[in-house]
N, C-alpha and C positions, 0 to 999 in steps of 0.2 A: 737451254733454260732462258737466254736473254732472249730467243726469240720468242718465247711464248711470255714474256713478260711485256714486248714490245708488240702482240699481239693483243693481249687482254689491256695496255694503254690508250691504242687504236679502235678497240670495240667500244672502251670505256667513252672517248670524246665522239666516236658517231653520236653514241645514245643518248648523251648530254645537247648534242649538237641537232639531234631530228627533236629530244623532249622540247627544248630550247623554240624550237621551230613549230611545235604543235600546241606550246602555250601562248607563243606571239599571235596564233591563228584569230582571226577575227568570229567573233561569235556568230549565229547563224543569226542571222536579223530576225524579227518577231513579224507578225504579218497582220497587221492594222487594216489593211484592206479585206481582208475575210472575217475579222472581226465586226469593220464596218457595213458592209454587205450582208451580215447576218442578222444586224441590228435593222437593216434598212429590209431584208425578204421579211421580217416580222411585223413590218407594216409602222416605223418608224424612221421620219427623215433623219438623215445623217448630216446632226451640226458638229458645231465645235466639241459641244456637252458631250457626246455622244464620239468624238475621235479622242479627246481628253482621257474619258473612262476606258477606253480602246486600252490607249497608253500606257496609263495603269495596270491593266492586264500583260501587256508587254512586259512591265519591271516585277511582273511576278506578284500584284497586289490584288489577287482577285476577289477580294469581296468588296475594296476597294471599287473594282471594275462593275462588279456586278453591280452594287448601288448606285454607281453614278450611270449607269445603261439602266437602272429599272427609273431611276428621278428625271430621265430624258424619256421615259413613258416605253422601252422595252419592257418586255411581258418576263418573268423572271426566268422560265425554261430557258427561253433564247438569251435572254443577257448569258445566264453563265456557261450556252455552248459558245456565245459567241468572244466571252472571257476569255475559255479554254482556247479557239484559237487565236485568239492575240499573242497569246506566249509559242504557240509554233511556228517551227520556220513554215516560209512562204513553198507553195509547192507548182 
């Protein structure tokens, strides 16, 4: 009995100890460069206006992202694929 109590204590602090380790994990970074490449194959140079709106898309505010890529003159299809990947990881 006390081994399997000194067993299921053992399992207990691994799984504390990997959970522990899997939320310290750094988040997958967002990839501003395929957002800004997207804005820029749409036949829009890549300013500041247009890495700013990127960004936004990064923090998850994509309508946010899309207007500030349509107000830097992306066309609207592309601003919001190129929204979309601003919040993916880079590949």
């Amino acid at each position: 009995m006390r081994r399997s109590v000194r067993t299921a204590g053992v399992l207990t602090g691994l799984v504390l100890t990997l959970g522990g380790i899997a939320a310290a994990a750094p988040t997958a970074p967002a990839d501003i460069p395929a957002c800004t490449q997207t804005a820029a194959q749409a036949g829009t140079e890549t300013t500041d206006a247009v890495t700013a709106a990127c960004r936004r898309g990064v923090v998850g505010d994509l309508q946010g992202c899309v207007t500030g890529l349509t107000e830097a003159g992306v066309p609207g299809g592309a601003a919001t694929g190129a929204c979309r990947l601003a919040a993916h990881e880079p590949r």
